[in-house]
Structures are given as C-alpha cells and as structure tokens.
Chimera marker file (.cmm) of the C-alpha trace (Angstrom):
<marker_set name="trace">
<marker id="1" x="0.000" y="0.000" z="0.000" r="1" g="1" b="0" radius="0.5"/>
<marker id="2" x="2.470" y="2.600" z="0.389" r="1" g="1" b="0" radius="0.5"/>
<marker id="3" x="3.926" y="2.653" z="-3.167" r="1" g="1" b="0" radius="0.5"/>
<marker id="4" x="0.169" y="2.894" z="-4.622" r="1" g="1" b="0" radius="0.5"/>
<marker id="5" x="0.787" y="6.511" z="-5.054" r="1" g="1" b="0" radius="0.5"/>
<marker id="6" x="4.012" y="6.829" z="-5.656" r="1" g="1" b="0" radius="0.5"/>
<marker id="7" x="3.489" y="8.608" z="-8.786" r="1" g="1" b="0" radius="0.5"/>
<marker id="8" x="2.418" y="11.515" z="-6.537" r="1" g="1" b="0" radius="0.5"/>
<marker id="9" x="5.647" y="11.829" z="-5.538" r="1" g="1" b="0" radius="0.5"/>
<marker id="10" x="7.689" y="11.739" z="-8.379" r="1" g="1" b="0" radius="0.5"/>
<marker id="11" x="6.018" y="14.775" z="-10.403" r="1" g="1" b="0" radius="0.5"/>
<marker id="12" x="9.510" y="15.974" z="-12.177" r="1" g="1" b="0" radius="0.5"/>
<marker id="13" x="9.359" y="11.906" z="-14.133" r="1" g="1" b="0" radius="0.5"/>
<marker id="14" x="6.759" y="10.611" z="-16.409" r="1" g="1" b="0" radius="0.5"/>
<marker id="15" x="4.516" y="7.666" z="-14.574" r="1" g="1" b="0" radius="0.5"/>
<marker id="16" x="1.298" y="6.572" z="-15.412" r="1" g="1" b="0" radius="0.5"/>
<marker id="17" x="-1.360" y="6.711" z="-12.985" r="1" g="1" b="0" radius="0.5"/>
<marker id="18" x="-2.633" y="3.657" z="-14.562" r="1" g="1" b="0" radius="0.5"/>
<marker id="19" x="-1.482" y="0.382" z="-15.988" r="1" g="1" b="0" radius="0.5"/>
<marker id="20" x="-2.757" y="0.200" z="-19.429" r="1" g="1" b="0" radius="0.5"/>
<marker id="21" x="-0.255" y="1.026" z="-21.231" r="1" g="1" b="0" radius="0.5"/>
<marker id="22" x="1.435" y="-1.765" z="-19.815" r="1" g="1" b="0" radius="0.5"/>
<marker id="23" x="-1.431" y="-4.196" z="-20.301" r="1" g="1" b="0" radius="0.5"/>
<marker id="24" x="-2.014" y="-2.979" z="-24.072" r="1" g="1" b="0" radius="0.5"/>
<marker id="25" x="1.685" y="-4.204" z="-24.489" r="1" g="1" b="0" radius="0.5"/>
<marker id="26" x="0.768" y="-7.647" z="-22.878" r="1" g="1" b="0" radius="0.5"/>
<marker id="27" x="-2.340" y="-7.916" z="-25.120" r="1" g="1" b="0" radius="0.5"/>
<marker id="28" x="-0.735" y="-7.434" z="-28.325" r="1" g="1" b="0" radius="0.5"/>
<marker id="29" x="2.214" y="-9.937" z="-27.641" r="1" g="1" b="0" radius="0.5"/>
<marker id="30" x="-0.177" y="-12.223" z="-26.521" r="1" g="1" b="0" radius="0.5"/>
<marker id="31" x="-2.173" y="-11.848" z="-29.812" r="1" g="1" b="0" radius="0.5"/>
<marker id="32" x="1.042" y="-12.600" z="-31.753" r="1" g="1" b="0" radius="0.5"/>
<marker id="33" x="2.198" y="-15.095" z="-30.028" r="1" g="1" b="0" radius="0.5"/>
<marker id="34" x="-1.205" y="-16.718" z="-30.307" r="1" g="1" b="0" radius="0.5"/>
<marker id="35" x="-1.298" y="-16.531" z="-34.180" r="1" g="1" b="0" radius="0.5"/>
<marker id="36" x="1.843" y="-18.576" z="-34.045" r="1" g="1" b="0" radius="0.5"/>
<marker id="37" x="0.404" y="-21.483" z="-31.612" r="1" g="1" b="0" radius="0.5"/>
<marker id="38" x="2.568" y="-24.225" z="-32.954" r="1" g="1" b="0" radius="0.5"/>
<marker id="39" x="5.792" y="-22.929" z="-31.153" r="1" g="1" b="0" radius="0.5"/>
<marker id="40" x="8.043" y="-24.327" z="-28.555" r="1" g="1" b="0" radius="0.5"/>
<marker id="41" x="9.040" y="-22.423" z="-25.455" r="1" g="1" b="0" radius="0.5"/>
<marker id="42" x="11.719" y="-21.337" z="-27.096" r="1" g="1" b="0" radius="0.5"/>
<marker id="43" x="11.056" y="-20.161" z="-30.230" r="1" g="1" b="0" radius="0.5"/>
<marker id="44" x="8.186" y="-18.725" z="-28.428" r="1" g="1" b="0" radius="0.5"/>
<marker id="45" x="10.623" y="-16.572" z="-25.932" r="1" g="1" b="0" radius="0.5"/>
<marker id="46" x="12.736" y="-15.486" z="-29.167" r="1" g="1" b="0" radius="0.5"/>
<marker id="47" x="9.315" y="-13.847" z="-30.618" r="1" g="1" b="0" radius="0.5"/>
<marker id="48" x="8.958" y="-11.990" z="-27.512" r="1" g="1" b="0" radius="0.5"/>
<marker id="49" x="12.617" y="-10.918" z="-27.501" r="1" g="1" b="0" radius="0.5"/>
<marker id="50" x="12.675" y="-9.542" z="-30.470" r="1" g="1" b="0" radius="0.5"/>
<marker id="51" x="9.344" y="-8.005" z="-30.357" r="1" g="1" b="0" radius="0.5"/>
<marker id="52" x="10.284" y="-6.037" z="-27.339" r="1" g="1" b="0" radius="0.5"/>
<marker id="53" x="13.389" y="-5.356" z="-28.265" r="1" g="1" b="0" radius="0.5"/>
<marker id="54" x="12.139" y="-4.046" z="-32.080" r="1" g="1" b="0" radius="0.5"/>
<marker id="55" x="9.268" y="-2.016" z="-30.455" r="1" g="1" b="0" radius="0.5"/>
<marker id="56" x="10.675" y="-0.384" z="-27.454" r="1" g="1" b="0" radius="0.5"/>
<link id1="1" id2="2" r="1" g="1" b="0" radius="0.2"/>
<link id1="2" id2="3" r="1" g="1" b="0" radius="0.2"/>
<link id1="3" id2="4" r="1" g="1" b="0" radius="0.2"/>
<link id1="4" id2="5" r="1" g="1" b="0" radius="0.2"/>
<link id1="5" id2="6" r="1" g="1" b="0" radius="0.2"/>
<link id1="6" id2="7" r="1" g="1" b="0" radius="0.2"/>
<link id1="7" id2="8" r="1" g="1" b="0" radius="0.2"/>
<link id1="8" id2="9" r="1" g="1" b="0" radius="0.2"/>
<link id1="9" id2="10" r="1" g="1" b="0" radius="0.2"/>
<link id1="10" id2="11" r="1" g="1" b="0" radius="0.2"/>
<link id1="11" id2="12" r="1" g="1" b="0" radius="0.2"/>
<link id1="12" id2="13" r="1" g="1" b="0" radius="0.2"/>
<link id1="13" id2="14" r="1" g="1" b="0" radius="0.2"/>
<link id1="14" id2="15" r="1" g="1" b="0" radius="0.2"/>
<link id1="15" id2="16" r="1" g="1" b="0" radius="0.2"/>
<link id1="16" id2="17" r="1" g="1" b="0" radius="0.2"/>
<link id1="17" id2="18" r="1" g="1" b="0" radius="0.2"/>
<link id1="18" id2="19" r="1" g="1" b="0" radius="0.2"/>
<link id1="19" id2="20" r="1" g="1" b="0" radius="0.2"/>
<link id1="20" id2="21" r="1" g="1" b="0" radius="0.2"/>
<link id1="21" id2="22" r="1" g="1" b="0" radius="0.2"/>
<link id1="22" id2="23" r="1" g="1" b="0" radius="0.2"/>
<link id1="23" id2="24" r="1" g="1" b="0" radius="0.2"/>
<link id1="24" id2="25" r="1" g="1" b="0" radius="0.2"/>
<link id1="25" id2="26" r="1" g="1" b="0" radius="0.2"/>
<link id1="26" id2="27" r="1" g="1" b="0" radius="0.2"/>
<link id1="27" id2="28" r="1" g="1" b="0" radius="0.2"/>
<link id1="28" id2="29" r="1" g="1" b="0" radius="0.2"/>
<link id1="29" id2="30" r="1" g="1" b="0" radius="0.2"/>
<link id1="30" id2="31" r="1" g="1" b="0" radius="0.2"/>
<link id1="31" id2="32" r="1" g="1" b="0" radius="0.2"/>
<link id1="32" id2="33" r="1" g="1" b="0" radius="0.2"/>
<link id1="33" id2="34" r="1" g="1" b="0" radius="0.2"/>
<link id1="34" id2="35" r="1" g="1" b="0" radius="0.2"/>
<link id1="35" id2="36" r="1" g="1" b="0" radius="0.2"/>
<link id1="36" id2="37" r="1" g="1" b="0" radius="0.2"/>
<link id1="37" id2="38" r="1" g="1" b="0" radius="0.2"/>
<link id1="38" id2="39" r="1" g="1" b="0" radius="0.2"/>
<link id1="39" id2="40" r="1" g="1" b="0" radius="0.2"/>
<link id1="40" id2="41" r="1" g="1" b="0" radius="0.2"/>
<link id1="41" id2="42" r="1" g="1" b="0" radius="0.2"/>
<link id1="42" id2="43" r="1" g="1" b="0" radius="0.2"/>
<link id1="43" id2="44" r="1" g="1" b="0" radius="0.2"/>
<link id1="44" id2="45" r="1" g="1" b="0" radius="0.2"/>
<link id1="45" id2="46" r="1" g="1" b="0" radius="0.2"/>
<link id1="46" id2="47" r="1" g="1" b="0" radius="0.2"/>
<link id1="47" id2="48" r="1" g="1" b="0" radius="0.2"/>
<link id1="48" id2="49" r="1" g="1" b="0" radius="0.2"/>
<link id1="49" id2="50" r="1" g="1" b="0" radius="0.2"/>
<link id1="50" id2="51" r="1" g="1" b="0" radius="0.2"/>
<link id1="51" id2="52" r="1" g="1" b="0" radius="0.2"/>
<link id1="52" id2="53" r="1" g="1" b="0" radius="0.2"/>
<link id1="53" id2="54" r="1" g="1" b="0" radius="0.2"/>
<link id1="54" id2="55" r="1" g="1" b="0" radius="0.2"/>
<link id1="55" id2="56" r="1" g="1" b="0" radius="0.2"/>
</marker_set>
C-alpha cells in the first residue's frame, strides 16, 4: 500500500497513474504469439525478444 501513489511523488518523471499502457503491451504480444500457436518455449521466448526489443 504505500507505493500505490508513488506517482504523486515523483512529479519531475513521467509515470502513469494507470497500468494500461502496460497491459495494451501484454495484449498485443499475446495476440502474436497466439497466431503462431505451434511454437516451442523457445522459439516462443525469441518472438517476444525480439518483439520487445524491435518495439521499445
């Protein structure tokens, strides 16, 4: 409980109030790794690599 508003704090940096950006992330790796449901664990990680690593 005492980091819930932490953002208060911190006014001089950029943090969300909110999570969604986050979870918007999530959903679309999710939806590509879904398209490709025949992959092992770690071909599957590699994906996710990449895609973060291409994206952000």
């Amino acid at each position: 409980m005492s980091r819930l508003w932490t953002f208060y704090d911190y006014r001089d940096r950029i943090i969300p109030n909110t999570n969604n950006g986050l979870e918007a992330v999530f959903a679309d790796i999710k939806s590509k790794v879904r398209v490709h449901s025949g992959l092992t664990k770690e071909h599957r990680m590699k994906l996710i690599d990449k895609y973060i690593s291409h994206q952000y």
